[in-house]
C-alpha positions as CSV (number, residue, x, y, z in Angstrom):
1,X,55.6,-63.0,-0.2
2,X,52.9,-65.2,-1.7
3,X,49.5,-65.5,-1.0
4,X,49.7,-68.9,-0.3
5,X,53.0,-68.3,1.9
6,X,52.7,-68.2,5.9
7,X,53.4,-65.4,7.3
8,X,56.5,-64.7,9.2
9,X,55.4,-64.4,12.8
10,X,57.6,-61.6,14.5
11,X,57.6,-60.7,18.5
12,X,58.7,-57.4,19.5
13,X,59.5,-56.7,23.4
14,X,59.9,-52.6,24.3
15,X,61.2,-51.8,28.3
16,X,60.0,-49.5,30.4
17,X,62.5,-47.0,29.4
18,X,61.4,-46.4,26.3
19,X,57.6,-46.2,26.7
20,X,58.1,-44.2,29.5
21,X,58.7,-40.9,30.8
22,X,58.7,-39.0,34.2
23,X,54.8,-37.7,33.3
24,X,53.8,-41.5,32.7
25,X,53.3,-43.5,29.5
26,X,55.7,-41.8,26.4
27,X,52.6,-41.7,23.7
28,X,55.1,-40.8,21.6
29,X,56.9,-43.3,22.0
30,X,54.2,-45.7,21.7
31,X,52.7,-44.3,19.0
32,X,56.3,-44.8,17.1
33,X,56.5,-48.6,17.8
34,X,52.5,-48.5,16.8
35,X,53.3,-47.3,13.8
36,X,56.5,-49.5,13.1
37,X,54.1,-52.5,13.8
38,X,51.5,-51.4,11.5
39,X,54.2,-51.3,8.6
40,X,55.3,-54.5,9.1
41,X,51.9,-56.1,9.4
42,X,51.3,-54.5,5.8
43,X,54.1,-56.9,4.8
44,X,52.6,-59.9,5.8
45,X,54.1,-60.2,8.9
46,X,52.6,-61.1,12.3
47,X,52.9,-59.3,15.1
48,X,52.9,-59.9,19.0
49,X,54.3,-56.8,21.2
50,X,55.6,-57.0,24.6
51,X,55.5,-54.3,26.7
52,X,56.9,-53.1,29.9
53,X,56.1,-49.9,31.5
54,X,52.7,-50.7,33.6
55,X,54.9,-50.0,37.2
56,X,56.5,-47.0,35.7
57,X,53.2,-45.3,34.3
58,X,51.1,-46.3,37.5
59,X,54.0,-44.8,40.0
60,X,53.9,-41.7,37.9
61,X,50.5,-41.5,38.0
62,X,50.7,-42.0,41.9
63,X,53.5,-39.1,42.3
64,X,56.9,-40.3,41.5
65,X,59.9,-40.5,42.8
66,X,62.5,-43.2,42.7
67,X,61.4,-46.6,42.2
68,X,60.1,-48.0,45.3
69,X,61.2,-51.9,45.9
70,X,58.2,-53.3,48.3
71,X,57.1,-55.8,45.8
72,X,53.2,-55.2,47.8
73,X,53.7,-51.5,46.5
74,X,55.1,-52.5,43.3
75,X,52.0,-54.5,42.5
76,X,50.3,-51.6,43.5
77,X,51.4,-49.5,40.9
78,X,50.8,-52.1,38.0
79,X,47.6,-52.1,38.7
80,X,47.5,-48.3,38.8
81,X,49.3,-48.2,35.6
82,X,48.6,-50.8,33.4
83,X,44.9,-49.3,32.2
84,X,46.8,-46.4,31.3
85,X,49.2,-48.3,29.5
86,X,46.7,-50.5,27.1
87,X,44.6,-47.0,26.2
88,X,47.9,-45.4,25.2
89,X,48.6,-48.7,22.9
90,X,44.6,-49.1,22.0
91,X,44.2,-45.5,20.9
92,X,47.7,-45.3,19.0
93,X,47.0,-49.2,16.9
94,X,43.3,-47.6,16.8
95,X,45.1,-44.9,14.2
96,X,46.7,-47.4,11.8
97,X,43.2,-49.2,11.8
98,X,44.4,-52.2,14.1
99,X,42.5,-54.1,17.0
100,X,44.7,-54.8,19.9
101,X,44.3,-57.9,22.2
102,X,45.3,-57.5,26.3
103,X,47.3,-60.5,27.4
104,X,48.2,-60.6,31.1
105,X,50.8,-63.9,31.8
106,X,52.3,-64.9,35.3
107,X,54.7,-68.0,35.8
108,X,51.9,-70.4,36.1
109,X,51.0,-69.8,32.6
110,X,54.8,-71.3,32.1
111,X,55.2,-73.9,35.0
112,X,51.8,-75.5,34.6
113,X,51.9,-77.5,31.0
114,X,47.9,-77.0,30.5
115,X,48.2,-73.5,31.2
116,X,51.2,-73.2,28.5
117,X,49.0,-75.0,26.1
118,X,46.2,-72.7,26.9
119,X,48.0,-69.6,26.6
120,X,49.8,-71.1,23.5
121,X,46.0,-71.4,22.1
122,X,45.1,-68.1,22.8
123,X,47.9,-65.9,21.3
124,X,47.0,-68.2,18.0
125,X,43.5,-67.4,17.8
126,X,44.1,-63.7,18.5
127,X,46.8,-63.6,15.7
128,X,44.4,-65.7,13.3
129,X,41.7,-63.0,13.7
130,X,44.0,-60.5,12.8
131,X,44.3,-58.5,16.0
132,X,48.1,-57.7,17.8
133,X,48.1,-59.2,21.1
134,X,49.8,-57.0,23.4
135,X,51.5,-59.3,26.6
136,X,52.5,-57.9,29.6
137,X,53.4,-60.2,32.8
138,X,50.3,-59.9,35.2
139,X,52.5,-57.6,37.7
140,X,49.3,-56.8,39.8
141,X,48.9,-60.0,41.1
142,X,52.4,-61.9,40.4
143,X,54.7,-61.6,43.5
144,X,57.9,-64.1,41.8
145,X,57.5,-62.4,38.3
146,X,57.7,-59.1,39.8
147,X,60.5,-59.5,42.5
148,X,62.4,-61.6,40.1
149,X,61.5,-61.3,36.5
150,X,61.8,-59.5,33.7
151,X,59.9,-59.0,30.7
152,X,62.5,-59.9,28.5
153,X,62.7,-63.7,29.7
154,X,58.9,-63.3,29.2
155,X,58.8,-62.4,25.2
156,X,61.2,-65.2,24.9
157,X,58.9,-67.7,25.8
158,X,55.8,-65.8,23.7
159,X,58.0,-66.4,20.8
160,X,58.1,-70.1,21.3
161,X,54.8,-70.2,22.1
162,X,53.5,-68.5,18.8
163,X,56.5,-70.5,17.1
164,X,57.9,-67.0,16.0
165,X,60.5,-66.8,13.2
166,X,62.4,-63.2,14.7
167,X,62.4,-61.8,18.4
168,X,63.2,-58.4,18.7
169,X,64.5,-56.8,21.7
170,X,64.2,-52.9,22.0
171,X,65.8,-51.0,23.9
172,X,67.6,-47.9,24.7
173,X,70.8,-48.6,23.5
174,X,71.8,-49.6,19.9
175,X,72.6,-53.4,21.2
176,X,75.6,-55.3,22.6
177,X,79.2,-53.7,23.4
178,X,82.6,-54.8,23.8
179,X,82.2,-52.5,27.1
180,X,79.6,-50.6,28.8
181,X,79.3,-47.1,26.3
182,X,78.2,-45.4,29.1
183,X,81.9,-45.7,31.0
184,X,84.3,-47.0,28.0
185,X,84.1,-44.2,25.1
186,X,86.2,-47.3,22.9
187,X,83.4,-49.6,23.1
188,X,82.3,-51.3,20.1
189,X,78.6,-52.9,18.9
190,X,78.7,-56.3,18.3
191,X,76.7,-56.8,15.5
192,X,76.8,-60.6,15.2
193,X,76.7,-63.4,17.8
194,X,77.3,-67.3,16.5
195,X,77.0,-68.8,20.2
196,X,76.4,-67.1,23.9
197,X,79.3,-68.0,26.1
198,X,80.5,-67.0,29.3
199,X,82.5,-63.7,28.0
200,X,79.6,-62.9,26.3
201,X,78.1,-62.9,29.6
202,X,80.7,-61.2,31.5
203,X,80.3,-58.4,28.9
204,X,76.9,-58.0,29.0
205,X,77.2,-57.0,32.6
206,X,74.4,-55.9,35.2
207,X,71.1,-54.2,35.4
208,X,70.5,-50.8,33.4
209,X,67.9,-47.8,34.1
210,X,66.8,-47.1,36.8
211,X,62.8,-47.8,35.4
212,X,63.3,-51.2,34.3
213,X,63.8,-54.5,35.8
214,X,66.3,-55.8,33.4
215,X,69.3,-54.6,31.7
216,X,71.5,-56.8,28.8
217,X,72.3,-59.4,30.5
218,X,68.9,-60.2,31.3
219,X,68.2,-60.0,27.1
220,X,71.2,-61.8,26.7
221,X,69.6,-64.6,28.5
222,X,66.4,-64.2,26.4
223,X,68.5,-64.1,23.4
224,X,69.7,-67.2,24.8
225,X,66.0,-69.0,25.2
226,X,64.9,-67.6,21.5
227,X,68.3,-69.2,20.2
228,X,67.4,-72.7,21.9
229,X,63.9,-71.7,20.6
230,X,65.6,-71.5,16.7
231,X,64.2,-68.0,16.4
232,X,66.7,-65.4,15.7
233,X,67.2,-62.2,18.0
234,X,68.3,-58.7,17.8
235,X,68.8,-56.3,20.3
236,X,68.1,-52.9,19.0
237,X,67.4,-48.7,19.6
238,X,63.9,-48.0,19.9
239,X,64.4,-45.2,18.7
240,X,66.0,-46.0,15.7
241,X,64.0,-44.9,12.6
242,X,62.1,-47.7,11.1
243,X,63.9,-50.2,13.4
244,X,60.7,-53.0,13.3
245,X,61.1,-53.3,9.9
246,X,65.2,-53.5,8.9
247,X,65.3,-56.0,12.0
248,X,62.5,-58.0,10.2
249,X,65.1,-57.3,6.6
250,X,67.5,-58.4,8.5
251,X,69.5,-55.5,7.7
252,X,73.3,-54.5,8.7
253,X,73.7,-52.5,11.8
254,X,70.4,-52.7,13.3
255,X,71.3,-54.0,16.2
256,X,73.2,-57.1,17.9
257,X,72.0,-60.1,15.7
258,X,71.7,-63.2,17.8
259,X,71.3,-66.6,15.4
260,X,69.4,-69.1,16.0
261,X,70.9,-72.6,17.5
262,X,70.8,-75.2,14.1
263,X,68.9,-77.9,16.3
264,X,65.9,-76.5,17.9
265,X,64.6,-77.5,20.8
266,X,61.2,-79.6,20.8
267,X,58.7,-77.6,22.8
268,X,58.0,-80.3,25.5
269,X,62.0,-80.0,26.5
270,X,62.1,-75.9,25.9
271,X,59.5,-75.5,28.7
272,X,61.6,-78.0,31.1
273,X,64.8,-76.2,30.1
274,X,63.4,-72.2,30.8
275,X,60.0,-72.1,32.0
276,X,59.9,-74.7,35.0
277,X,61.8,-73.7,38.6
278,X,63.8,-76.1,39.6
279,X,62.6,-77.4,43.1
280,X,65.8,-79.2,43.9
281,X,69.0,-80.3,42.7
282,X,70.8,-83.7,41.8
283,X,74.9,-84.2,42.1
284,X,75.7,-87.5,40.1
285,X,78.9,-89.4,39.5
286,X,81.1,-89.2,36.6
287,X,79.8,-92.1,34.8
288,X,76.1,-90.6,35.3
289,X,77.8,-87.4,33.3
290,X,78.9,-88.9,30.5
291,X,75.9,-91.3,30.0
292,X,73.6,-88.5,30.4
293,X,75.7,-86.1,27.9
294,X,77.3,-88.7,25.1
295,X,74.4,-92.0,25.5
296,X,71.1,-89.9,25.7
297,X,70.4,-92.1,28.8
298,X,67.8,-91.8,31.3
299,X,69.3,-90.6,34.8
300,X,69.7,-93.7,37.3
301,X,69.6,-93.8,40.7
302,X,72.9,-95.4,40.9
303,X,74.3,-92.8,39.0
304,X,73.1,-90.2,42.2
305,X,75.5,-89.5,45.2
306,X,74.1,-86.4,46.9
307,X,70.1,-84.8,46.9
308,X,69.6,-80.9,47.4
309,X,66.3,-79.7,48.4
310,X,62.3,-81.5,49.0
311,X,60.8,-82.1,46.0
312,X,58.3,-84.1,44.3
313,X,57.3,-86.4,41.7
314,X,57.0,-84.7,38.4
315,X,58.7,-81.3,39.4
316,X,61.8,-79.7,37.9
317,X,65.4,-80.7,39.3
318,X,68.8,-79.2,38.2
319,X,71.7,-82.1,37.8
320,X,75.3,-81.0,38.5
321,X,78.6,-82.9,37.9
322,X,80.8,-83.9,40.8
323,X,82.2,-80.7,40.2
324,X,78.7,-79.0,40.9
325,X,78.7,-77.3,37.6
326,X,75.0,-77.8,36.5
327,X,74.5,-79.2,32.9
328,X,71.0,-80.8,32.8
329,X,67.9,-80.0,34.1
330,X,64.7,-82.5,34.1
331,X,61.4,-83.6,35.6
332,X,62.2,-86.0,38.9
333,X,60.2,-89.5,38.7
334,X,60.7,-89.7,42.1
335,X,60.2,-87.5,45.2
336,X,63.2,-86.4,46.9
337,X,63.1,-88.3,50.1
338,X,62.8,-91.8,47.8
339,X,65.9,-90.8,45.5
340,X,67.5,-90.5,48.8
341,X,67.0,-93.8,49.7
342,X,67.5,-95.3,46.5
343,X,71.0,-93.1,45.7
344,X,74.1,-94.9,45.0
345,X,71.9,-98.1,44.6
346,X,72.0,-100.4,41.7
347,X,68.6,-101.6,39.4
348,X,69.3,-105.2,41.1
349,X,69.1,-104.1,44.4
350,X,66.0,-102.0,44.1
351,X,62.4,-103.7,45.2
352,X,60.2,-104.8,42.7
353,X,60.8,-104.5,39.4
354,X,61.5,-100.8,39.6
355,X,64.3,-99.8,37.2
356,X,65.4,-96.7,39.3
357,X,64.7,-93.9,36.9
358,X,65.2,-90.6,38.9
359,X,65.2,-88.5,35.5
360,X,63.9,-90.0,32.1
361,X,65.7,-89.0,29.1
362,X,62.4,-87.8,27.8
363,X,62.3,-85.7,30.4
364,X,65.8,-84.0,30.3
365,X,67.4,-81.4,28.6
366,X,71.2,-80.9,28.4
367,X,71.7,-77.4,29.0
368,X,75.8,-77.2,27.9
């Protein structure tokens, strides 16, 4: 690399089980990834980690057991844990002579666009002073992120927000399968992946330990976000020797190699598409469809026949085919109850000289 070149901005994600052990936080563990960061930073490269493990280490720390499921105790334990978590990371980067930066996130740093901006501003000025921000979600104080998220979705959306070239996914399993290797001794990795589609899906199957909150086919659909994102993804063994760095080579058999979609999604539409809940849903007609996917057309309220749920002006909707297979997703102009009334209706018979935009094509994202 030259010393005029950028450097290639890299985001690393590690789960819970594989910084953690039944005594709490693995420092060995950490200290490994530490030191696979450091390496890479040597390169040129920069680096953002995202780490799980803050419930894990605090329940250990309070005793034990099987994971508990009250989301009130669950938040409990992140709190316990998470100090413990950012001294084992501070004292390990501390050794290779790096600063490390605590970044806590919860959905509204995603679902309100100031607060994406924000937090978009503040993993740049932490990587411009040279320090590794390490992200968690802010499980202490996040009920939806920690009934229903995981922290893979989450370093997907870090690596659009630092614009990173490579996301890497570590885990403990050496990536993808034909079948799950823990039942199926003829399963194969799949080492490549043009396009996610719904075998894909079907292969990658359910949750996995019994310490985490995700499993593949919750990195499958971060693999999906980073490829809509045009950063390229592998899903790789933590454990692996020097796994950082031949992901970052891009070398054979790391891991499950995930390539990034040819047009990328602007960053205005990415956050519509994956970081926004949808507060209702729209089922249009056929000629809505095909407007909407072949015309890059602004959704109509003539093109609407039914209205699912109470939203409002400027929040996220879902829009299904008359088959009610979803295959948009935008920002309503409308509240719910006045696409209601308007539904069905032609521009000419609307009052004013409203043209009956429910979903503006600037504001829509086709998600097939």
């Amino acid at each position: 690399m030259t010393a005029s070149a950028s450097p290639r901005t890299v985001v690393v994600k590690i789960g819970s089980s594989s910084v953690t052990a039944d005594q709490g936080v693995d420092a060995g563990a950490v200290a490994k990834l530490c030191a696979d960061v450091a390496g890479v930073r040597q390169g040129g490269h920069q680096v953002v980690v995202v780490t799980s493990g803050a419930v894990a280490a605090g329940w250990a720390a309070l005793g034990g057991g099987p994971r508990p499921t009250d989301p009130v105790v669950l938040q409990a334990a992140a709190a316990v844990g998470q100090h413990r978590l950012m001294r084992v990371y501070d004292d390990a980067f501390a050794g290779a002579g790096l600063v490390v930066g605590q970044v806590l996130l919860a959905p509204l740093d995603f679902a309100h666009r100031q607060q994406y901006l924000h937090a978009r501003r503040t993993l740049a000025t932490l990587l411009d002073l040279g320090v590794v921000p390490v992200v968690n979600e802010n499980d202490a104080t996040s009920d939806d992120e920690i009934r229903f998220g995981d922290n893979d979705r989450l370093a997907a959306l870090v690596a659009h927000l630092v614009s990173a070239d490579l996301l890497v996914l570590l885990t403990d399993t050496p990536g993808l399968f034909t079948a799950d290797p823990r039942v199926d001794a003829e399963a194969l990795l799949i080492e490549e992946v043009a396009e996610i589609d719904h075998a894909l899906e079907a292969v990658a199957g359910g949750a996995g330990s019994a310490v985490g909150s995700g499993g593949m086919a919750a990195k499958l659909g971060a693999a999906r976000i980073a490829s809509w994102s045009g950063v390229r993804t592998v899903i790789a063994d933590a454990s692996r020797p020097g796994v950082l760095a031949s992901a970052v080579a891009g070398e054979a058999g790391v891991g499950t190699v995930f390539h990034a979609r040819g047009r990328r999604l602007p960053a205005r539409k990415l956050w519509i598409a994956f970081a926004v809940a949808p507060a209702g849903r729209l089922v249009v007609d056929d000629g809505a469809r095909r407007a909407l996917l072949e015309h890059d057309a602004s959704l109509l309220s003539a093109g609407v026949v039914l209205v699912d749920g109470r939203f409002d002006a400027d929040e996220a909707v879902e829009i299904a085919g008359p088959d009610g297979v979803v295959f948009a997703k935008g920002l309503a102009r409308l509240a719910a109850d006045q696409v209601r009334s308007w539904a069905g209706r032609r521009t000419s018979e609307l009052p004013g000289e409203d043209r009956g935009e429910v979903v503006h094509r600037d504001d829509l994202v086709v998600l097939i």
